[in-house]
C-alpha positions in Angstrom: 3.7 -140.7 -24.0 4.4 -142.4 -26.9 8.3 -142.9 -28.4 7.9 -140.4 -30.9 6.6 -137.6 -28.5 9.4 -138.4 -25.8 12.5 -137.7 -28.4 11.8 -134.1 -28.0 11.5 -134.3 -24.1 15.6 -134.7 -23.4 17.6 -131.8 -23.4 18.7 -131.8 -27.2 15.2 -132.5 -28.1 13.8 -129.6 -26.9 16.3 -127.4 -28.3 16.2 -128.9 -31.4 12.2 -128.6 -31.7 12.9 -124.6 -30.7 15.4 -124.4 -33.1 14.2 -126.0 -36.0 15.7 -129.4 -38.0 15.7 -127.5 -41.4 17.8 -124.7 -39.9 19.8 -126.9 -38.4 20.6 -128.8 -41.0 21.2 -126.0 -43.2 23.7 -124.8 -40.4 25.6 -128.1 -40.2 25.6 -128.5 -44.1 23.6 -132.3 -43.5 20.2 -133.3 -44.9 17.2 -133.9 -42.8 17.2 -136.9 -42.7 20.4 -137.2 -40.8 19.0 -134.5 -38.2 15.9 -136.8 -37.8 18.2 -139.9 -37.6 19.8 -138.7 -34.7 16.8 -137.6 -33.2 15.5 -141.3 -33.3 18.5 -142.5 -31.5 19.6 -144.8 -35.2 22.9 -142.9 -35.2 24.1 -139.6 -33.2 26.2 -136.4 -34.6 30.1 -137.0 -35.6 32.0 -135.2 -32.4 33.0 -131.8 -34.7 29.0 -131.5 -35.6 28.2 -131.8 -32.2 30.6 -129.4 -31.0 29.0 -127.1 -33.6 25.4 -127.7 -32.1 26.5 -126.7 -28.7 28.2 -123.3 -30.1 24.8 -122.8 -32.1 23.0 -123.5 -28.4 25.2 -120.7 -27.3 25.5 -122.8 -24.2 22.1 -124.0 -23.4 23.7 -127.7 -24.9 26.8 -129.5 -23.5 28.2 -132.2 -25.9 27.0 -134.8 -22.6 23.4 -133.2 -23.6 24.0 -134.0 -27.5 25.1 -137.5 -26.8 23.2 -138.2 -23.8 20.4 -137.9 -26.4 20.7 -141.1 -27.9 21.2 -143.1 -25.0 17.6 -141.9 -23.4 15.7 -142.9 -26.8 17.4 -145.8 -26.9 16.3 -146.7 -24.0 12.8 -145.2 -24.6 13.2 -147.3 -27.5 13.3 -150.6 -25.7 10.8 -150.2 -23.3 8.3 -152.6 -24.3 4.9 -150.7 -24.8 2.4 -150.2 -21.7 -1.0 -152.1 -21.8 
């Protein structure tokens, strides 16, 4: 699977792709582009935005989940590729 694919596997991934980075970012006041920069693992959500995401999760996300995020695609990241 390629790197891209995978950042919508972890647990904030696949919430996010349910909910929707527009909506979210509308909901936490951000632009896209911050959404999609956490979701590449480049930076991760400032702890009162992602205490926010877990109360829009209405439990489904821990703030482990949210931050746990970036450390998987990081290290999908830095997995050389498969030939």
């Amino acid at each position: 699977m390629r790197p891209i694919e995978r950042r919508w596997t972890t647990r904030f991934g696949s919430w996010l792709h349910g909910y929707g980075v527009s909506r979210l970012s509308a909901d936490l006041g951000v632009r896209s582009t911050s959404v999609y920069d956490w979701m590449s693992g480049r930076t991760a959500p400032d702890p009162s935005r992602a205490m926010f995401i877990t109360q829009l999760s209405h439990g489904t996300l821990s703030l482990e989940d949210v931050y746990k995020h970036r450390r998987e695609i990081g290290a999908i990241s830095s997995t050389p590729p498969q030939q």
